[in-house]
C-alpha positions, 0 to 999 in steps of 0.5 A: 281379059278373058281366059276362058276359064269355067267360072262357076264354083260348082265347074270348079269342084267338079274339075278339082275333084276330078283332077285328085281322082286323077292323082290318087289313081296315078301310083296305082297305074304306074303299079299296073304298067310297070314291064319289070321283069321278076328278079331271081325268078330263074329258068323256067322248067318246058312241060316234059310232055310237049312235042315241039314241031320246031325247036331253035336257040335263039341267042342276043350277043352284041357285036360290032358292025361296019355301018358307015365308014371309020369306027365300027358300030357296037349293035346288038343282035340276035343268031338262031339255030335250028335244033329240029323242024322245018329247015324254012323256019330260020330264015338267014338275011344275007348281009343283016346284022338284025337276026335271022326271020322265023316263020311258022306255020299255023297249028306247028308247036314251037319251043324257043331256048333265048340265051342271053349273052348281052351285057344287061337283062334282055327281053324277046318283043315279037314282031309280026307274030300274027 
């Protein structure tokens, strides 16, 4: 029968010393890739000293969506509103429950009020954002 196995004791220390290098890095790893968000740290105050160039609320709310026929669907999504700037910088999408697109232009200051209105903590994952 052939496992194709390093026979070797010296191939076999080597590959245990790698795995417990391995196993003894992992807490640390996990540590280091934990996307936990502080608890209680609360608002953060906008330095009084930045002039944006376009300011919106942006607020994640869940609703509930005709989808397919029968029962609606619980969804959540975001609204914006554009407090001040560019009026092409919400951009709404007609029929979408998602959210509007916001497009800047390169070099424009933006400041972002996000309400949370959803039932648990939230986060905003840019898309795009290039």
């Amino acid at each position: 029968m052939n496992h194709n196995f390093p026979s070797s004791r010296r191939r076999f220390m080597q590959l245990t010393g790698l795995s417990v290098a391995g196993a003894a890095s992992f807490p640390s790893w996990l540590d280091a890739m934990e996307m936990k968000s502080p608890k209680g740290r609360g608002a953060v105050k906008a330095d009084p000293s930045f002039k944006a160039d376009v300011e919106i609320e942006l607020v994640a709310k869940s609703s509930q969506v005709q989808i397919l026929p029968g029962k609606p669907t619980g969804v959540f999504s975001y609204s914006a509103q554009l407090i001040s700037g560019s009026k092409d910088a919400v951009i709404e999408i007609p029929g979408s429950y998602l959210g509007p697109l916001l497009q800047f232009r390169t070099g424009q200051k933006i400041r972002i009020h996000f309400k949370n209105e959803l039932p648990e903590e939230s986060i905003v994952h840019w898309h795009g954002l290039h």
